[in-house]
Every structure is written in structure tokens, then in C-alpha cells.
C-alpha positions in Angstrom: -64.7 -33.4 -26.1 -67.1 -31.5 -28.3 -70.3 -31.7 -25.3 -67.6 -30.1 -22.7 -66.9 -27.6 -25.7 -70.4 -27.1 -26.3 -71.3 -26.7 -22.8 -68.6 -23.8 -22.8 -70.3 -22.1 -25.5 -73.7 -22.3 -23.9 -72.3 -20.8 -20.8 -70.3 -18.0 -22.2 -74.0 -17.5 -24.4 -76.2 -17.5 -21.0 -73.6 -15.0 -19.2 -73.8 -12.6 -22.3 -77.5 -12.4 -22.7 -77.7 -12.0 -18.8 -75.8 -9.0 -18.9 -77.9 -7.4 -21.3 -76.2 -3.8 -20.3 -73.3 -4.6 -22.3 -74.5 -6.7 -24.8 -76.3 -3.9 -25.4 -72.6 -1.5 -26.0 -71.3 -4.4 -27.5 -74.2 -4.4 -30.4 -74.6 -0.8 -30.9 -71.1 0.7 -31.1 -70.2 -0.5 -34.6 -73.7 0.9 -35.7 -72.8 4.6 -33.8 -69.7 4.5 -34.8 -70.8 3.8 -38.6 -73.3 6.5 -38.9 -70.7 8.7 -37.2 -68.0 8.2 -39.5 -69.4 8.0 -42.8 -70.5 11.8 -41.8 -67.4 13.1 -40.5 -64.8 11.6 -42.6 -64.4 14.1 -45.5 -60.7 13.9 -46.8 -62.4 16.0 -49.8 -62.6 19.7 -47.8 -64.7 22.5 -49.3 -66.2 25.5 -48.0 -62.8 26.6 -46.6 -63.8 29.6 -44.3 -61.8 32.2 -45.5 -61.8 35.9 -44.4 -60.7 38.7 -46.9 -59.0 42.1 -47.0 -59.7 43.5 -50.8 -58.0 46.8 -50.5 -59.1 48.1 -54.1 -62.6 47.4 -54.7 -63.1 47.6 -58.2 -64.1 44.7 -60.8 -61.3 43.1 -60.8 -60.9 42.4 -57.3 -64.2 41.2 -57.5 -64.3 39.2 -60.3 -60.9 37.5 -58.1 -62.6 36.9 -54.8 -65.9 35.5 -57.0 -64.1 32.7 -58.6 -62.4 31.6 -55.6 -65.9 30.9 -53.7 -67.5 29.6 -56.8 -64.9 26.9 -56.9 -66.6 25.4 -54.1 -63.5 25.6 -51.8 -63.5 28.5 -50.4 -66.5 30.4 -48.6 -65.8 34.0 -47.1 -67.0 34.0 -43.3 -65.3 37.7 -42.6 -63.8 41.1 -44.6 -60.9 42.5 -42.7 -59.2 45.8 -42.9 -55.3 44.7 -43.7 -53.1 42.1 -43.7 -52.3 42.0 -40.3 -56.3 41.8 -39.2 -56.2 38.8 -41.5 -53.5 37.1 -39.5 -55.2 37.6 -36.5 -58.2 36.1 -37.7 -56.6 32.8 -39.1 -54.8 32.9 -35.6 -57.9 33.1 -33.5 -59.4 30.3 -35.1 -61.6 32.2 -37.3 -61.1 31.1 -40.5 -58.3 29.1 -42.1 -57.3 30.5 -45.4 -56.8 34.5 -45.8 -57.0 36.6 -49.4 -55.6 39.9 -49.3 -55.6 41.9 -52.8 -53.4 45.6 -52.9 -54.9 48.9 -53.2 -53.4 49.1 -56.7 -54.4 45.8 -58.0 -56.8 47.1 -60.7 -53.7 49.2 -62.2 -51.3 46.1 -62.0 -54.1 44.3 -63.5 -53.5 46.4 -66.6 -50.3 46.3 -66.9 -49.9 42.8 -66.4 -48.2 42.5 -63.2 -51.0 42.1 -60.7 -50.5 39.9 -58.1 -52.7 38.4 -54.7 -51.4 37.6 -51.2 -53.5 34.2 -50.2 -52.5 33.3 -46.3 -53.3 29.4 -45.6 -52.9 27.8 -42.0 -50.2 25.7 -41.7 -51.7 23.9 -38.7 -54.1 21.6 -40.3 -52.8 19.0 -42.5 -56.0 18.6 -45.1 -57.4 22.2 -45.4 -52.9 23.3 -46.0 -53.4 20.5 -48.7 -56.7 21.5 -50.1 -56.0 25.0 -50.1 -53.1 25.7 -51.9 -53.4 23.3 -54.1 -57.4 24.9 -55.0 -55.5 28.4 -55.0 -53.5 27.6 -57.5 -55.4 26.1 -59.7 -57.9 28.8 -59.5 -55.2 31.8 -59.6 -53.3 29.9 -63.0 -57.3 30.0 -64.3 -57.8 33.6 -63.9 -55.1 34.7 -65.2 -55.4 32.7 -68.1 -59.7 34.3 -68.1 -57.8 38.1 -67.7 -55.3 37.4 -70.4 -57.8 35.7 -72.7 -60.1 39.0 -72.2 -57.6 41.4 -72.9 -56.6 39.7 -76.6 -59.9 39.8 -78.0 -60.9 43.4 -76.5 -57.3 44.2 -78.4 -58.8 42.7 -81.4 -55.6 40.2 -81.4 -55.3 36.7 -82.7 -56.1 34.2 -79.2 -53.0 31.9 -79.7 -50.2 34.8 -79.9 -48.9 33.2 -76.1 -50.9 34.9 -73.5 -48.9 35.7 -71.0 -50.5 35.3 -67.1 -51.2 38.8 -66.0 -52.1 37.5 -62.5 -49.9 36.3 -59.8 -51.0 34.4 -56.7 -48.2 34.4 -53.9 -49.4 31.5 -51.8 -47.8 31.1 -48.6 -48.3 29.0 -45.6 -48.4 30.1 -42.1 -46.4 28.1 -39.1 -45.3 25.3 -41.5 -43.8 26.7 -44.4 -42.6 23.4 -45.8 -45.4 21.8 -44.8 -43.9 19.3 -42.8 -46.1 16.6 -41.8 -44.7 16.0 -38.1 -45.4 19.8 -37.4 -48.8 19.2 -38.2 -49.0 15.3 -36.1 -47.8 15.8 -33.1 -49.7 18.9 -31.2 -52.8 17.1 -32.3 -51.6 13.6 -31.5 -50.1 15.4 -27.7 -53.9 16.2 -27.2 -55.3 12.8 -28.1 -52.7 10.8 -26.4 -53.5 12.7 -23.4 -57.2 12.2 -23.2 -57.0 8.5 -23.7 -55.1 7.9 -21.2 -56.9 9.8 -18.7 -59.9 8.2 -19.1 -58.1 4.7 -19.2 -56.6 5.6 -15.9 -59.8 6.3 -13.7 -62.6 4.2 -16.4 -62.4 1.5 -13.8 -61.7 3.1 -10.4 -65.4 2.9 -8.8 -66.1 0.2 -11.2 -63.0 -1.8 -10.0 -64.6 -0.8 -6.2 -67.5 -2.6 -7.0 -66.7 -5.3 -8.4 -64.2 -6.2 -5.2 -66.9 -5.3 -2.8 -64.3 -3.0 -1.5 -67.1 0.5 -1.9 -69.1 -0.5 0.7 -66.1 -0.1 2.9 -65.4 3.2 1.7 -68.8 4.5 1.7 -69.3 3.7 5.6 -66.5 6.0 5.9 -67.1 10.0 6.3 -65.9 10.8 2.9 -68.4 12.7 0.5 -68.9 11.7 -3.2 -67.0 14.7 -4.4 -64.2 13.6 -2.2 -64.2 10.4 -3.4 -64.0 11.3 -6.9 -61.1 14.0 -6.3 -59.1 11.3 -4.5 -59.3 9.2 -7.5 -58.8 11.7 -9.7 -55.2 13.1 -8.4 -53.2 10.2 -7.9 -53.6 9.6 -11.7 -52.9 13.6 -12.7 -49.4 13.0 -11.9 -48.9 9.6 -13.9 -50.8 11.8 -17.0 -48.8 15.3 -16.6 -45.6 13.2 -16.4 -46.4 11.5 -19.9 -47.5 15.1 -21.4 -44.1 16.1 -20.4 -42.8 13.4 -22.2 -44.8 13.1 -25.5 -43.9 17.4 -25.9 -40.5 16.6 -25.1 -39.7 13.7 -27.8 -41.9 15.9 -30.3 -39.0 19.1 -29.7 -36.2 17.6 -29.2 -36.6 14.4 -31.1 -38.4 15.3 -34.0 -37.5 19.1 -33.7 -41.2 20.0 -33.9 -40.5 23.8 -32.6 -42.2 25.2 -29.7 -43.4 28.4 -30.7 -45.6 29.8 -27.1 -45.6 29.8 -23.7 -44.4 26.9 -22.2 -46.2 27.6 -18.6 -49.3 28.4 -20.3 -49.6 25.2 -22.3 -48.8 23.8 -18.8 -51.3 25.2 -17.5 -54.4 24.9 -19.8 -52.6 20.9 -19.7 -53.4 20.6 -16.8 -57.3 21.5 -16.8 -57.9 19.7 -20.1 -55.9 16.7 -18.1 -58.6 16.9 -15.3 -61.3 16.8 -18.1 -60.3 13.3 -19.3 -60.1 12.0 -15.5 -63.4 13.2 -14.8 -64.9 12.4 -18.2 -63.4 8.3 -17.0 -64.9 8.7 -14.1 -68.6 9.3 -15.5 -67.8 6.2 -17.7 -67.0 4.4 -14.4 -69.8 5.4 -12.5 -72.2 4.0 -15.2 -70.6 0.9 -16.0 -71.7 -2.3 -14.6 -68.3 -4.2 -14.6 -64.8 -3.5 -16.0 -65.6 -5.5 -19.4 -68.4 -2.5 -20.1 -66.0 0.0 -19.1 -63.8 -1.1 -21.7 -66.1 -0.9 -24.2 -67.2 2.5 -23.4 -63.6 3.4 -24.1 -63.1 2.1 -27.0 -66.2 3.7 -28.1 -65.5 7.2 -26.8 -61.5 7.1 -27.7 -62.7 6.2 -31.2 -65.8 8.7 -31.9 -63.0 11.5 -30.6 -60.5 10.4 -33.1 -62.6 11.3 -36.0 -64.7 14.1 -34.5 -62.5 16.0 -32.2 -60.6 17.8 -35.4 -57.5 16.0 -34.3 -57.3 14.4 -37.9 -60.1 16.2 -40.4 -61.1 19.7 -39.8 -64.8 20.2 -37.9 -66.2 22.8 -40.3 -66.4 20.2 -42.6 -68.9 18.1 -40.4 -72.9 18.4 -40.4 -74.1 20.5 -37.1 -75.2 17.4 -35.4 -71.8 15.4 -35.8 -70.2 18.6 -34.8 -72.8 19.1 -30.9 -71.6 14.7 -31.0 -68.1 16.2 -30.9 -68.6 18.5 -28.5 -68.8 16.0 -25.3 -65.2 15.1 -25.7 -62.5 17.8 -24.2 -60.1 16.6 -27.2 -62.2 19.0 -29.2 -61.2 21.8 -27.0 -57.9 21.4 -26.4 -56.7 20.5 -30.2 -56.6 23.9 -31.3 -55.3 25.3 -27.8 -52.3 23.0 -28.5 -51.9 23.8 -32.0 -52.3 27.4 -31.3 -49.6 27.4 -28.6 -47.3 24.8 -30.2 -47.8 25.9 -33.5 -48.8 29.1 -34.0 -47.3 31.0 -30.4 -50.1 32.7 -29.5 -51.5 33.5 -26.0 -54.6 33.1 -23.8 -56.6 36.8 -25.3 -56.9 34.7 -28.6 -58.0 31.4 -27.0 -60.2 32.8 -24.3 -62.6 30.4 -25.9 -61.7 27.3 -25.8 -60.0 27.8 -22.5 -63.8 28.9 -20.5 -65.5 25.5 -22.6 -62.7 23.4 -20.7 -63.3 24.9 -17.6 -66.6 24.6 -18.5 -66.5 21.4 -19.1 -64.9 20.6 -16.2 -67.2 21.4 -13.6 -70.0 19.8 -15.8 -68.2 16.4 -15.7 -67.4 16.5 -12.0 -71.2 16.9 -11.6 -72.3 14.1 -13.8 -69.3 12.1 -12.1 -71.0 12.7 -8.4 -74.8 13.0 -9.8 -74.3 8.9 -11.3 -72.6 7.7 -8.7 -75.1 9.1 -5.9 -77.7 7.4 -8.2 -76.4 4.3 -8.9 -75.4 4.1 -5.1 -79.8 4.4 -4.1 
């Protein structure tokens, strides 16, 4: 029993180390995915970018604004006019946590009654955390520095019961009550999605190969972009039909409401939808057999988990993790979700992430038709 046991293992052994290819996947993804992680994953977020409308410019303001970036959580990336430029900047993306300070702050101030507008986005779940709970902290601490200053320029005894003469009215945007399904699903929609587009067409020309069945197609007429369009479509139905679905069980299920355009988060669906195909279609075209494929998967569903923002925020991430992150449409389509789930807002604010994706797109249908040309000669 144990030589026919041992002659299996020696088999399975030989077949491995002959297809060097994926032994080769098989060996190096824990090690990517290591180095990967133990950059991204950051549940401790600093360096908030924050953009800022200080309407009184005097000291005081000042002497506000400083302590909040020399906490270490917050880092000004913009100065806006008002309010209302401030929300537009946390809507397009910009910046996630706003500070807006009154023209007559420096007279409240004074008298004791001063008080700070800070604006945090509600759509992601670590910087909400890390922000209000930082703005706090740091708005009970200078209240407690302006109240401490005033007694001993009075002259007066330190423990006579300051009395905060600083308010800071926190208050998040899209999720008030921070509820932690309004932050899940929009991002989870967008992840779902690419996964299974790129399971559904990962082993189309790979599965062609391996059946001998390609070179039956290939004396046929049909061009390589053909090819890769007819395996592309019959799978965008199967994936639209299942974005239909997860949006529908997040709204009417678990009441997640639906604040934009319905036919325009249809529509940008639908190109980030041909993004995944196409990106499964490259992993096809360079895979030897269906057992590499599904390695490449793993690795690729797994690196945009962490580094597609779908979970922690990207602006927490070095530069180079951030370019790694780039190569996977979840990254684009995260915040296009969020925005239009979320936060309602339209295609003039998310002009951006909408040209990378269609960007994106005609780059993968390239590389798709490029590798499989090659690997044809």
C-alpha cells in the first residue's frame, strides 16, 4: 500500500515541477501578497485630507486649524471659500473631512460661545471612525488650551471650573448614524461584481485549449477581437443580472437608500462590468491550463480586496501600493458606486473615474487580443 502511495506522490511531484509556469504562481503569490498587505493594511488612518473654509482669519482660527493637522490626523489638501464649496469638495472625492470656522469666530471666542462646523464623509467606514473620533478629542483639547489661557491672562485661580469656550459640531455626511451596512454594500456591489466577471471568462480561451477545440475556431474567419467580444457578451448578461440583484437586496432588504441616478449607475455598471470580462480574459490568454487560471484569480480577487479602497481608504497607502492598485477596475468604480449610491451625485463630479474605466477598457481589450495573437505564433 505505502509503494502505490509513494508512487502517487512522486507522480503528482514530477507533474508539478514540469509545469514550472504555475509552480511558479503557486510559490510567489503568498510572498506578493505579503509585501502587499503589510503596506496597505492601515486600520490606524492619519493624514486625513481635509480641505478648509476659515472665514475669519485671525489667531484663533489659526491656532484651531494648527492643532488639528499637528495631531497627525488631519492634513489640509485645499482652502475653500464657504460651506457649500466644502461639500462639493468632499463630494468630488477631494478630500474626506471638511472644517469650516464663522466669520465671527474670534468674537465668540471671547465670549465663550465659539463654535466649528467639521464635515466628515460618511461613505468610508475607517476615515468616519477615525475622524470624528480625532475631532473630538482635539476640539474637547482646545477648548480646555482657550479656557486655560483666558484664567491666567485674568489673573484667576486655574481650578475655579473652566468652562469649554469652544464647541465643535461634528456631523457626518450620507450616513448620519453611521450605519455600517450603508457603508458595506456599495463597496461590496463593486467587488462582487468584478469577481465574478473575471471568474466567468478566466477560463474561456484557456478552457479552448485545453479541449483542442481553438484550433477549430481559429480555421474559421473570425478575428481575435471577435473572438474575444463573443466571449465577452454572453457572460455580460449573467453579470448585469446579479448587479441587479446584489443593488436590489441592499435597498429593499437592508434598506440601504439609493440616493442617484438609477440609469446612470446602470450605465457606468455596465462599462466597469466589461472591465472585469476583459481583465479575465487577459488572465486567460496567459494562462497555461485552468489550474493557473485559478490561481491568477485568487491572486488578483485578493490584491483588489485590500487595494482597491473597497475596505481601507487609498490615501493611506505608499505611491507604489497605490500604481499596484491601479490595474484592477474595482479601484475605479468603488467610489463611482459610493458616490451614486451614497452620496447622489452625477457624472460632472465623477468625470474622472468614469474616462480611467473607459480607459481602462480599451487598454484591456488590447492586451486581451495582443496575448492571445502571441501566444497563438
Amino acid at each position: 500500500m505505502f509503494q502505490r502511495i509513494l508512487a502517487i506522490i512522486q507522480k503528482e511531484f514530477s507533474q508539478a515541477l514540469r509545469d514550472r509556469s504555475t509552480l511558479a504562481v503557486m510559490l510567489t503569490m503568498p510572498l506578493i501578497q505579503l509585501i502587499l498587505f503589510g503596506y496597505a493594511i492601515n486600520t490606524n488612518v492619519r493624514n486625513i485630507p481635509t480641505v478648509v473654509a476659515d472665514q475669519s482669519l485671525d489667531e484663533g482660527s489659526r491656532n484651531f486649524i494648527n492643532a488639528m493637522v499637528d495631531s497627525g490626523y488631519f492634513q489640509v489638501v485645499g482652502w475653500r471659500a464657504n460651506q457649500s464649496d466644502v461639500i462639493r469638495a468632499i463630494d468630488a472625492g477631494q478630500a474626506s473631512v471638511g472644517i469650516v470656522i464663522p466669520p465671527d469666530y474670534g468674537e465668540h471666542l471671547i465670549q465663550r460661545d465659539a463654535q466649528v462646523l467639521v464635515l466628515v464623509d460618511g461613505s468610508d467606514y475607517f476615515t468616519s471612525q477615525s475622524a470624528y473620533s480625532a475631532a473630538n478629542a482635539i476640539g474637547v483639547a482646545e477648548a480646555t488650551q482657550i479656557v486655560l489661557a483666558q484664567v491666567n491672562q485674568a489673573g484667576q485661580l486655574a481650578n475655579t471650573g473652566p468652562v469649554p469656550s469652544l464647541e465643535t459640531d461634528l456631523r457626518i455626511l450620507y450616513n448620519p448614524d453611521m450605519k455600517d451596512l450603508w457603508f458595506i454594500i456599495p463597496g461590496l456591489a463593486a467587488m462582487l461584481l468584478q469577481t465574478q466577471t473575471i471568474v466567468l471568462t478566466a477560463a474561456a480561451v484557456v478552457r479552448e485549449r485545453e479541449l483542442g477545440t481553438i484550433e477549430q475556431i481559429l480555421v474559421t474567419p473570425i478575428r481575435p477581437m471577435e473572438l474575444m467580444l463573443g466571449k465577452i457578451v454572453p457572460n455580460l448578461g449573467i453579470a448585469m443580472f446579479n448587479m441587479f440583484t446584489v443593488i436590489g437586496l441592499g435597498v429593499f432588504l437592508f434598506h440601504v437608500p439609493f440616493q442617484g441616478s438609477i440609469l446612470l449607475f446602470i450605465g457606468l455598471a455596465f462599462v466597469y462590468v466589461f472591465n472585469g470580462l476583459g481583465l479575465g480574459l487577459v488572465i486567460s490568454t496567459v494562462s497555461d491550463n485552468q489550474r493557473q487560471a485559478q490561481q491568477l484569480i485568487l491572486l488578483f480577487t485578493m490584491v483588489a480586496l485590500v487595494l482597491g479602497g473597497f475596505i481601507f481608504p487609498r490615501y493611506t497607502m505608499p505611491l507604489a501600493i497605490r500604481l499596484v492598485g491601479d490595474l484592477f477596475p474595482v479601484t475605479y468604480f468603488v467610489p463611482i458606486s459610493r458616490g451614486i449610491i451614497t452620496k447622489g451625485i452625477g457624472l460632472q463630479t465623477l468625470g474622472n473615474e468614469v474616462l480611467s474605466l473607459l480607459a481602462y477598457l480599451l487598454v484591456v481589450l488590447f492586451l486581451a487580443v495582443r496575448t492571445f495573437r502571441e501566444r497563438l505564433e
